[in-house]
C-alpha positions as CSV (number, residue, x, y, z in Angstrom):
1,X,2.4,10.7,30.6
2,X,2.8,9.6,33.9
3,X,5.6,7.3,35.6
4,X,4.9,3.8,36.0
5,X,2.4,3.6,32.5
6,X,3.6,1.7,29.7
7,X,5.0,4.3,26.7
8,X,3.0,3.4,23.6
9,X,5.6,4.4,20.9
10,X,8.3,2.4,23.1
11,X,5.7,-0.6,22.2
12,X,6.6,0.1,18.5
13,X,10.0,1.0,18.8
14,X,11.5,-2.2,17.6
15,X,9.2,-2.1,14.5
16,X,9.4,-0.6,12.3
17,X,-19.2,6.7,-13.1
18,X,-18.5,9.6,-12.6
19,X,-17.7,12.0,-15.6
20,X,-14.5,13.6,-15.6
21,X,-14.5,17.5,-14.9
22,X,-12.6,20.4,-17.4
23,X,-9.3,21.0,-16.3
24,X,-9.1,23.7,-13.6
25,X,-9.0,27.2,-14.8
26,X,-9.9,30.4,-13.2
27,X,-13.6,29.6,-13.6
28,X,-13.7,26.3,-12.3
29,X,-15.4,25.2,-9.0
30,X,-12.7,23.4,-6.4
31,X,-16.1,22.1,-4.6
32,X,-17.4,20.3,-7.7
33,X,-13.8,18.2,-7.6
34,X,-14.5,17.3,-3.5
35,X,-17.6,15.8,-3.9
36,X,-18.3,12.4,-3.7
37,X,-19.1,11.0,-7.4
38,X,-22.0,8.8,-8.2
39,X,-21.7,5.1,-8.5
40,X,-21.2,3.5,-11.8
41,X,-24.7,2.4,-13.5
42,X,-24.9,-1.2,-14.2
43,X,-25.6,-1.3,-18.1
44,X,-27.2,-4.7,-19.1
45,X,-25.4,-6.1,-22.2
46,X,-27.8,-7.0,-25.4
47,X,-28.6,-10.3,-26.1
48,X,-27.6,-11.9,-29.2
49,X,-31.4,-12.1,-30.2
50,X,-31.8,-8.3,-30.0
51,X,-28.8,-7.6,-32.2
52,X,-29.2,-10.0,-34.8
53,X,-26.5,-12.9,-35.4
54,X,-24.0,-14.5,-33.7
55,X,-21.6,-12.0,-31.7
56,X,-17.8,-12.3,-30.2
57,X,-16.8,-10.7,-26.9
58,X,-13.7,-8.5,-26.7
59,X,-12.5,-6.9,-24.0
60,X,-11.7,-3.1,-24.5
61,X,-11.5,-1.3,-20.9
62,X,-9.6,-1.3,-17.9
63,X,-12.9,-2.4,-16.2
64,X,-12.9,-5.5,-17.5
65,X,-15.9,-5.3,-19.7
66,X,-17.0,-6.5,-22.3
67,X,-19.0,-5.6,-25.8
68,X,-19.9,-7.8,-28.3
69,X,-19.8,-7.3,-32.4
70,X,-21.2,-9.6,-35.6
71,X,-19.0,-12.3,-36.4
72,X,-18.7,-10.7,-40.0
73,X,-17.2,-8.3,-37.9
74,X,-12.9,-8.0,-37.1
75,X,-11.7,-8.5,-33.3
76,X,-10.1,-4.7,-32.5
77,X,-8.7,-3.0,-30.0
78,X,-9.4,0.5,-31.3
79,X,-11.6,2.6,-29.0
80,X,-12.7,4.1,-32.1
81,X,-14.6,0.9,-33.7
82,X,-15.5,-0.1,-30.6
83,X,-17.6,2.5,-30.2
84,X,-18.6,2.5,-33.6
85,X,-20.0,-1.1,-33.7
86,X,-21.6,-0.6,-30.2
87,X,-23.1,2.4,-29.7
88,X,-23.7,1.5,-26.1
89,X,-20.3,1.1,-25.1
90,X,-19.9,4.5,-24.6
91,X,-22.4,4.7,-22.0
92,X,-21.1,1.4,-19.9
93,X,-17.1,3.6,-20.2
94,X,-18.2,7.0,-19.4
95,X,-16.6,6.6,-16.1
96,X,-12.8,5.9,-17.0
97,X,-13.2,7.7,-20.5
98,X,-13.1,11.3,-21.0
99,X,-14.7,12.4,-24.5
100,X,-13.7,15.7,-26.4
101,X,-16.5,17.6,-28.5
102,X,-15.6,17.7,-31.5
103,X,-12.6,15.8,-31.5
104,X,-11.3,12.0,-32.5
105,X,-11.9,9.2,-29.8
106,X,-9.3,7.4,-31.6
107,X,-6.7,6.7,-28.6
108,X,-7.8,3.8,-26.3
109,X,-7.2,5.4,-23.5
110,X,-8.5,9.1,-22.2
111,X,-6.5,11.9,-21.6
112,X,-4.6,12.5,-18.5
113,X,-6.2,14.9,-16.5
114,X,-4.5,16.6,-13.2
115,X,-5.9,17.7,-10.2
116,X,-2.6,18.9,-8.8
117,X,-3.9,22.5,-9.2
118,X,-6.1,22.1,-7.0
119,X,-3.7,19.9,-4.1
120,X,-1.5,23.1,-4.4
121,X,-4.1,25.6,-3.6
122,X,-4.4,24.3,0.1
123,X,-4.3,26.4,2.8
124,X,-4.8,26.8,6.3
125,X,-5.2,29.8,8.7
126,X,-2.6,30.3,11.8
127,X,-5.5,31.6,13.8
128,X,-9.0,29.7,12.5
129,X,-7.4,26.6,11.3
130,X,-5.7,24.9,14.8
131,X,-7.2,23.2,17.5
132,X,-5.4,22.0,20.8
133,X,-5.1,18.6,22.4
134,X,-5.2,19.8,26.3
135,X,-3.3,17.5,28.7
136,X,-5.5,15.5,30.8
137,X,-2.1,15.7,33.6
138,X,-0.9,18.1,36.0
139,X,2.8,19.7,34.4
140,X,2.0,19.3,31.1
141,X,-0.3,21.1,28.6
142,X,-0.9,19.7,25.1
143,X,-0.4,16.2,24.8
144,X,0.5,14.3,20.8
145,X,-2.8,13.5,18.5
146,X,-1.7,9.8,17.1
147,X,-4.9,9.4,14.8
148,X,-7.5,11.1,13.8
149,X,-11.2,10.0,11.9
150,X,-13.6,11.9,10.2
151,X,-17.3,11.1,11.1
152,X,-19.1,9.3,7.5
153,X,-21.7,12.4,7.9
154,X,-18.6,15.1,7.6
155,X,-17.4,13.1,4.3
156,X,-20.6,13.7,3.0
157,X,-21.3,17.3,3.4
158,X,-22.5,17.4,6.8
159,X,-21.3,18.9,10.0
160,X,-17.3,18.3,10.3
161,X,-17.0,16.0,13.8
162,X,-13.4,15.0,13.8
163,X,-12.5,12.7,16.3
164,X,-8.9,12.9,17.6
165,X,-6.7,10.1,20.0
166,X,-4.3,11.1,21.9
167,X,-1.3,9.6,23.2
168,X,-3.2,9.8,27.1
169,X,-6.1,7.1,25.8
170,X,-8.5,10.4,25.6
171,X,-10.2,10.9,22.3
172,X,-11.6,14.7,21.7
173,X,-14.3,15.1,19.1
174,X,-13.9,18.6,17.6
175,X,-16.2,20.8,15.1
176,X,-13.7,22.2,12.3
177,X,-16.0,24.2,10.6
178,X,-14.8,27.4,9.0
179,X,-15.2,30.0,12.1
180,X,-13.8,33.8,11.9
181,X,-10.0,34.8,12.8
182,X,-11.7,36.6,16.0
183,X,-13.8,33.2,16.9
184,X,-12.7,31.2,20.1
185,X,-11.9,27.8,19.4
186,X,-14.9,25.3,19.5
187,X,-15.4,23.3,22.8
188,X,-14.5,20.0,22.8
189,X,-16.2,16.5,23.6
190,X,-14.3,14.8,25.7
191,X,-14.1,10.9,26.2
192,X,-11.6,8.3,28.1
193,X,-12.1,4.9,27.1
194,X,-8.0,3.7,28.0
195,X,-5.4,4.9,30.0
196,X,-2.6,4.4,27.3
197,X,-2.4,5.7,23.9
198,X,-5.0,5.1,21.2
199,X,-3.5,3.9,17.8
200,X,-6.5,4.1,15.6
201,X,-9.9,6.0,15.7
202,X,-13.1,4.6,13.7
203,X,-16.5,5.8,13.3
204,X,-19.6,3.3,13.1
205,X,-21.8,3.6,10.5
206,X,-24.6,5.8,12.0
207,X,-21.5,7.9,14.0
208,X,-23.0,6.9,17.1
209,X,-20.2,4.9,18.2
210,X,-16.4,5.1,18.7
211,X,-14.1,2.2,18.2
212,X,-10.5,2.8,19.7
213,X,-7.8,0.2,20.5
214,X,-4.8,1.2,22.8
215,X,-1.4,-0.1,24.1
216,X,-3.5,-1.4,26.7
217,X,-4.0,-4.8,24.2
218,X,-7.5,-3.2,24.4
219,X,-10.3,-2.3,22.4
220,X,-13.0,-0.4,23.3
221,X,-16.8,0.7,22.1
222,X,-17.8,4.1,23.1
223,X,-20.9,5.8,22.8
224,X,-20.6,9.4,21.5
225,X,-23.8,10.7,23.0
226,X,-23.4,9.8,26.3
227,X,-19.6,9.5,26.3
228,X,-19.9,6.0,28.4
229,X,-17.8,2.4,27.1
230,X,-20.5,0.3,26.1
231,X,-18.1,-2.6,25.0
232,X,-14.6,-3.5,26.0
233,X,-12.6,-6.2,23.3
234,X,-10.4,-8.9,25.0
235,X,-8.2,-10.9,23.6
236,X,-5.0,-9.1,22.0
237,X,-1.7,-10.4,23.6
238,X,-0.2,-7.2,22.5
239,X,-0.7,-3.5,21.4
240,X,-3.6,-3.2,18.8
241,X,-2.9,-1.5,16.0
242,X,-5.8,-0.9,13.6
243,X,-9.9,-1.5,13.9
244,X,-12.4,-1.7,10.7
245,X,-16.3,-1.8,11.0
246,X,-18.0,-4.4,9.0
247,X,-19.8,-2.0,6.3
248,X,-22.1,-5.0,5.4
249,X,-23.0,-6.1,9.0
250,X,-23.5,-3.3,11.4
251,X,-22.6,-5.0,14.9
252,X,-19.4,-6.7,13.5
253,X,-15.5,-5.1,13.1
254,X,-12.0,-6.2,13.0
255,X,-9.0,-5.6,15.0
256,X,-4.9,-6.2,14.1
257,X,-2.7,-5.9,16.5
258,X,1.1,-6.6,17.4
259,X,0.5,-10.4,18.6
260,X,0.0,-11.1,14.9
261,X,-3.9,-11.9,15.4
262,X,-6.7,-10.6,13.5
263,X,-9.7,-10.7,15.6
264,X,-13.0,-10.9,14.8
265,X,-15.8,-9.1,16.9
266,X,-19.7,-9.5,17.0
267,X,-21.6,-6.7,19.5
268,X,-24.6,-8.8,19.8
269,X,-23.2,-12.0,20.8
270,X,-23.7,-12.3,24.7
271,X,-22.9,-15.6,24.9
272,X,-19.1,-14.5,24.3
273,X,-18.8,-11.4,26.8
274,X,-16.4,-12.1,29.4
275,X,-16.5,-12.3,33.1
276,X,-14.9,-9.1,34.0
277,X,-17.9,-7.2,33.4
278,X,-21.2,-6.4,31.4
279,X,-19.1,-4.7,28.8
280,X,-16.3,-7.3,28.0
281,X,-16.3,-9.2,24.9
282,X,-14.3,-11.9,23.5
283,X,-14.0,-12.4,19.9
284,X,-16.1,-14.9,18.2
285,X,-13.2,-15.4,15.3
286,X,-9.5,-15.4,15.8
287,X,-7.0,-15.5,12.9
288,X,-3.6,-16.1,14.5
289,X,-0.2,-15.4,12.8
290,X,-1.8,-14.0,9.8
291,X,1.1,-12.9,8.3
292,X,3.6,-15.5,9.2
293,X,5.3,-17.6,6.6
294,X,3.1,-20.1,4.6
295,X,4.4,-23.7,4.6
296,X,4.5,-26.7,1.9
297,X,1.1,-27.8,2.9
298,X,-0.6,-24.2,2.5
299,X,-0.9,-23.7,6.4
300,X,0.5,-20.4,8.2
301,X,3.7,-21.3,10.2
302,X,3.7,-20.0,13.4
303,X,7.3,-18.1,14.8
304,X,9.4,-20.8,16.8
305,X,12.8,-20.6,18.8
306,X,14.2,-17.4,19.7
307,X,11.6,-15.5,17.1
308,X,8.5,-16.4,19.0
309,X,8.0,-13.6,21.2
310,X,8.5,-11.0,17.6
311,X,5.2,-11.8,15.8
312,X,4.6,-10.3,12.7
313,X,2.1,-7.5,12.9
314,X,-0.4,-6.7,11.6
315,X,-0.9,-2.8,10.6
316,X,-3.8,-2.6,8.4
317,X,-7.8,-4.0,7.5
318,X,-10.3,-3.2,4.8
319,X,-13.5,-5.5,4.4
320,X,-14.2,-6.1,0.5
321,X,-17.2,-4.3,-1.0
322,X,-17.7,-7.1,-3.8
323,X,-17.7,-9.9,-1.2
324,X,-19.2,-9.1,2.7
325,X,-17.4,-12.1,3.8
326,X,-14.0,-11.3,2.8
327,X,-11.5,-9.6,4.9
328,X,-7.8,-8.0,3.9
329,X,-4.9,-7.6,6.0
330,X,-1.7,-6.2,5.2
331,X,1.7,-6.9,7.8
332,X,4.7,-5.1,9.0
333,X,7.3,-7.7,7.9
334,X,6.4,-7.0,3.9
335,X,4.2,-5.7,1.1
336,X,2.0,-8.6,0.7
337,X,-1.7,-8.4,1.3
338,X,-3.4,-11.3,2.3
339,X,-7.6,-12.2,1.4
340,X,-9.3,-14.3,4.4
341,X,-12.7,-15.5,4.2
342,X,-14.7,-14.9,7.4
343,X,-17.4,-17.7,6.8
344,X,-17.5,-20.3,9.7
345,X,-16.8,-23.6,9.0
346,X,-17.1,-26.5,11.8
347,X,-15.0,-29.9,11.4
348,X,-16.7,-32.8,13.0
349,X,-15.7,-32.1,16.5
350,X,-18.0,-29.0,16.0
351,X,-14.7,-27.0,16.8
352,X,-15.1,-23.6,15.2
353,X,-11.9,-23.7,12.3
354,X,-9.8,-20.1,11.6
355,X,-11.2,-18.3,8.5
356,X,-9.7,-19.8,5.2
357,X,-6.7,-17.7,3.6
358,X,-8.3,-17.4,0.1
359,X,-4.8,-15.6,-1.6
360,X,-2.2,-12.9,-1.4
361,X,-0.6,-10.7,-3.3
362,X,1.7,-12.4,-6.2
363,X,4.3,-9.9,-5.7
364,X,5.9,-8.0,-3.0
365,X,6.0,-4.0,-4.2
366,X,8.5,-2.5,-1.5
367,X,11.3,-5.2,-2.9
368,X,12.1,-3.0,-6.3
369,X,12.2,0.1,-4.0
370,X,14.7,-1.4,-1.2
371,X,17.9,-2.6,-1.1
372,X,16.9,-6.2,-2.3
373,X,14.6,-6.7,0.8
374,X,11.5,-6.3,1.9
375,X,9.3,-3.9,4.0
376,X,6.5,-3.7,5.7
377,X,3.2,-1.6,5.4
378,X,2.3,0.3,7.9
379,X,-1.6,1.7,6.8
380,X,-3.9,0.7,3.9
381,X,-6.8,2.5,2.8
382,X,-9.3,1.9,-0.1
383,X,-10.6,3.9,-2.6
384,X,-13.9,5.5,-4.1
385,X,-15.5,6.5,-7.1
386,X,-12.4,6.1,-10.0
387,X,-10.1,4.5,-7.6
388,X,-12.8,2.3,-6.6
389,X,-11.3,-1.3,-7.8
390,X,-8.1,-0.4,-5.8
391,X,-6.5,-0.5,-2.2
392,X,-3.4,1.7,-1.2
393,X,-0.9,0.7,1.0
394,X,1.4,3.0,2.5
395,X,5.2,1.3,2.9
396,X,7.8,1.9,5.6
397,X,9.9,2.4,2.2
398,X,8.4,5.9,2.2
399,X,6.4,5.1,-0.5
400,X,2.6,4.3,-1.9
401,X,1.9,1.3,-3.3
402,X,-1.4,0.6,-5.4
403,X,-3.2,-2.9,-5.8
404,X,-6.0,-4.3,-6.8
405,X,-8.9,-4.8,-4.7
406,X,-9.7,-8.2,-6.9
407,X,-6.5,-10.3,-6.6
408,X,-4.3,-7.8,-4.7
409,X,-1.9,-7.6,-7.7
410,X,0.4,-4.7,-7.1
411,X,1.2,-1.9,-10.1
412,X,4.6,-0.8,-10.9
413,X,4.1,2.3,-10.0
414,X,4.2,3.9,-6.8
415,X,3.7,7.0,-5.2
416,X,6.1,9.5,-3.0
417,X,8.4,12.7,-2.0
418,X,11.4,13.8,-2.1
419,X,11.3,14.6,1.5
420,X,8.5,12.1,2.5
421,X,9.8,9.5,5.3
422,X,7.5,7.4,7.1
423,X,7.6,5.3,10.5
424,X,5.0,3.0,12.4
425,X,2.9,5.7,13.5
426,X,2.0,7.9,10.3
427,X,-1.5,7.1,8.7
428,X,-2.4,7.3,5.0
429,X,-6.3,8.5,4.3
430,X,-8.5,8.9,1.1
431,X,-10.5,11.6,0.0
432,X,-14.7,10.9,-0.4
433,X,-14.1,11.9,-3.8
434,X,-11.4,9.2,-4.4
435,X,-9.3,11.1,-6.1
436,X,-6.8,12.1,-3.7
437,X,-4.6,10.3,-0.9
438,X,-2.9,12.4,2.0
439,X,-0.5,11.1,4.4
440,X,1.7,11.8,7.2
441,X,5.6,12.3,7.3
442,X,8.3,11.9,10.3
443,X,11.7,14.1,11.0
444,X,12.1,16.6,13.4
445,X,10.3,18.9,10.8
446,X,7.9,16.6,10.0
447,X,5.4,17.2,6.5
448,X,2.5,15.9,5.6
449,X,2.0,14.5,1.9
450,X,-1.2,14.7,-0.7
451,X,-1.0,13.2,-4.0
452,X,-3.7,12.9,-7.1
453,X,-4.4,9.3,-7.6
454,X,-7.2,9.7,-10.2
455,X,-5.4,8.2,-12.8
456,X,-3.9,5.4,-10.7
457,X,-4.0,2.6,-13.1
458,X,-2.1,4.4,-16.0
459,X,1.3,3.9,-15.4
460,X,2.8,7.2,-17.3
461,X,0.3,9.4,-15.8
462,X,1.6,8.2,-11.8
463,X,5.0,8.8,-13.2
464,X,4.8,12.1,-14.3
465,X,2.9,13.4,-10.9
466,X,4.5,14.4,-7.4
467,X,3.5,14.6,-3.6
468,X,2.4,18.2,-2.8
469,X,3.9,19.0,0.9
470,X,2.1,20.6,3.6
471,X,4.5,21.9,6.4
472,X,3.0,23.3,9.4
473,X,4.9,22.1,12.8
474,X,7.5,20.3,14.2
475,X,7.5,17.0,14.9
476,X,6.2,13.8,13.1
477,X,2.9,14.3,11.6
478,X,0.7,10.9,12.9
479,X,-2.8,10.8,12.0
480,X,-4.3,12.5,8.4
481,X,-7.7,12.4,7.6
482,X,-10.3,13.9,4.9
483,X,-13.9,15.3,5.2
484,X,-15.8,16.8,2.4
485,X,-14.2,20.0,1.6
486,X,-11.3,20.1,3.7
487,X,-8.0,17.5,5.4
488,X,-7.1,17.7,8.7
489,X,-3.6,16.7,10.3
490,X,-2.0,15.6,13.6
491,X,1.4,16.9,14.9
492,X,3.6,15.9,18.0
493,X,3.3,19.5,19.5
494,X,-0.1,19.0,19.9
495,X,-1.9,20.7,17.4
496,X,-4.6,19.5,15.0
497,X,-4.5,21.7,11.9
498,X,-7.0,22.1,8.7
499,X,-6.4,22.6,5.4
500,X,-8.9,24.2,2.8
501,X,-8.4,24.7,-1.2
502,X,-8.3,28.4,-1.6
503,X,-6.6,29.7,-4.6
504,X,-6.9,33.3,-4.1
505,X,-5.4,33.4,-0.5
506,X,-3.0,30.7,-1.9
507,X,-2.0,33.2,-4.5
508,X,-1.8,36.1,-2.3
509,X,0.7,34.0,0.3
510,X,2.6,33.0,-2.7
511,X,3.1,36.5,-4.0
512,X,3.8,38.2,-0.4
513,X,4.8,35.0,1.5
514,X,7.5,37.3,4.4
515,X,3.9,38.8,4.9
516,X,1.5,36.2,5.2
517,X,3.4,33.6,6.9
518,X,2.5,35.1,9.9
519,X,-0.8,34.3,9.3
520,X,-0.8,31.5,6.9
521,X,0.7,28.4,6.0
522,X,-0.2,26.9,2.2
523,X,1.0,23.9,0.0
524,X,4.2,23.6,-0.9
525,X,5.1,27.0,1.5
């Protein structure tokens, strides 16, 4: 980077359903793990009428659903007699049960499956799998990746786009389709919306636009076909850190940043553009010290005295998919997630108020990990398909942490690696199929981590399961992120590299790995 521009990591450097498959065998497709599972059908419960007498409701699934039996009938918790008195409760469970042919259904809970196999069978190609971040300067020629986003078409099947920001504010959007050993690497689009590094990378829904915010307490809209800034966000007082779309309301997203604010955006509203161009915008909500202490009277206290110019942070957003006017936020001073409702409400002066704060996690997760205090979360993702009720939050304890989406209630379990350490720049991503989480890692031989989450709410299964490592550079490995068949990472030396599940090249590094290290590098090499 050139002299005289702000370093963005010196900015930081104080702060720190769907029917379960066979288990995997010789014969068993990886691809029918990676894609995407079908929602959950919405079975409508019998009436009393239909079935004849009065019923009582019991609850028998993690779901939280419900079947009803005659009253001549005991209250039981047995999957077994469940079933038996309602033959339709089978049908509602089928996605977070797993039924044997043949055999007893009388445990209440399914077996645990493992998709580890498959995690472990990752590899990626020395020569087809790396792509290069070119220096935009004279002297210097690769520059760091800090994030990276897959566009929504490439999670679904179609064509890989990966967008990549650099620490120069250039983002390079990149094909990583499978090519040959012998095939050049693929030309690059090239945009430029800042002239500082960009902390986060997000795809709108159509992948026709960029969002990116910077060091530069900017955000900024950029169109993909033309490559032009079609909207610049104002009103950060320090480096933004993270940007969500609105997936219920097209022309609306979120931005966190290191002020403390959560600001709330709104690409049609002229009215709020400012005056240092046609492009600027101003946000239309503001949540300030979002994750500053709460006083007596239920009212965020902002820092005073010599604390006021640390805010806390905040490091991560997710809209809610059960409620379009909800918003969560997660901090960098602890593991508590925080709800906000984003529905305007006027007072009598017609003054626009802050979005209420609804609730927050009970509990604070990275406590029982720590030496008795707390720790902050540096990136929160949600999940799909059976992970679809939760959010994960990766900690600056080097660890995972699952909660609820509902009432962000954290589990007691948690998720890491022996050799996993994390920082304020490493990014945590989920897999369309839900299954799977990968993140980043820092050390001078920096690793990225994937871990099977499928049977996150089961407390013995999470237990019982460990990271798989993926070692390919030096460095710290930043930005992770997962298309449909494949998970691409971000190192400091300025290489992006891919990783496919291939278990017969995976076997043949494992068997002649002084060989095919050369040309390879695999899971767990």
């Amino acid at each position: 980077m050139s002299s005289g521009k702000l370093n963005p990591r010196g900015a930081f450097a104080e702060r720190t359903n769907l029917q379960i498959p066979e288990p995997l065998n010789a014969s068993s497709s990886i691809k029918s793990w990676l894609t995407t599972g079908p929602k959950r059908a919405q079975c409508k419960r019998p009436s009393n009428e239909s079935r004849g007498g009065d019923r009582k409701r019991v609850k028998i699934s993690s779901d939280d659903q419900e079947v009803t039996i005659s009253s001549d009938e005991y209250e039981s918790d047995n999957e077994a007699e469940m079933q038996h008195a309602d033959p339709q409760y089978r049908a509602r469970t089928a996605p977070w049960k797993l039924y044997t042919r043949g055999q007893s259904t009388s445990t209440s809970r399914r077996p645990f499956v493992s998709t580890q196999p498959i995690l472990q069978s990752f590899v990626s190609s020395n020569k087809s799998d790396i792509f290069r971040c070119h220096s935009i300067l004279d002297g210097s020629f690769l520059t760091p990746p800090y994030a990276c986003s897959y566009s929504h078409s490439a999670r679904s099947g179609g064509p890989p786009l990966l967008a990549v920001a650099t620490e120069q504010g250039t983002v390079y959007v990149v094909n990583t389709s499978k090519r040959k050993d012998w095939d050049p690497e693929p030309v690059h689009t090239l945009l430029q919306p800042h002239d500082n590094g960009i902390f986060d990378v997000k795809w709108n829904d159509s992948d026709t636009l960029l969002a990116t915010v910077s060091g530069d307490r900017l955000g900024r809209i950029s169109d993909f076909e033309t490559r032009y800034t079609v909207g610049t966000l104002r009103g950060h007082q320090g480096t933004v850190k993270c940007i969500s779309w609105d997936p219920a309301h097209r022309s609306l997203l979120s931005t966190g940043a290191r002020d403390g604010q959560v600001c709330i955006w709104d690409l049609r509203v002229a009215e709020n553009r400012a005056a240092e161009g046609p492009s600027g915008l101003s946000p239309v909500l503001t949540i300030s010290a979002a994750h500053e202490d709460v006083g007596l009277n239920g009212r965020r206290k902002p820092p005073k005295g010599k604390h006021t110019s640390v805010p806390k942070s905040v490091t991560g957003l997710i809209y809610s998919d059960a409620n379009p006017h909800q918003l969560m936020s997660s901090g960098s001073s602890d593991g508590i997630l925080r709800c906000w409702d984003l529905r305007l409400a006027k007072s009598r002066s017609t003054k626009v108020k802050e979005p209420s704060y609804l609730f927050s996690s009970p509990l604070d997760p990275t406590v029982g990990h720590t030496s008795g205090r707390p720790r902050g979360i540096i990136s929160v993702v949600d999940g799909t398909g059976p992970t679809a009720s939760l959010i994960f939050a990766l900690g600056a304890d080097s660890r995972i942490h699952t909660y609820t989406r509902d009432s962000l209630t954290a589990f007691g379990t948690s998720y890491t690696h022996e050799n996993m350490q994390t920082n304020f720049y490493i990014k945590l991503a989920a897999s369309p199929c839900g299954r799977w989480l990968a993140t980043g890692g820092s050390g001078i031989s920096g690793s990225s981590f994937m871990f099977d989450v499928s049977n996150a709410t089961r407390a013995s299964a999470c237990s019982a399961e460990t990271g798989v490592e993926l070692k390919g550079h030096t460095g710290d490995a930043g930005g992770v992120d997962w298309a449909h068949d494949m998970l691409s990472t971000c190192w400091d030396d300025g290489m992006v590299r891919v990783w496919r599940p291939d278990t017969e090249t995976h076997k043949k590094c494992v068997d002649r790995h002084e060989e095919q290290q050369w040309d390879w590098c695999w899971a767990g090499m």
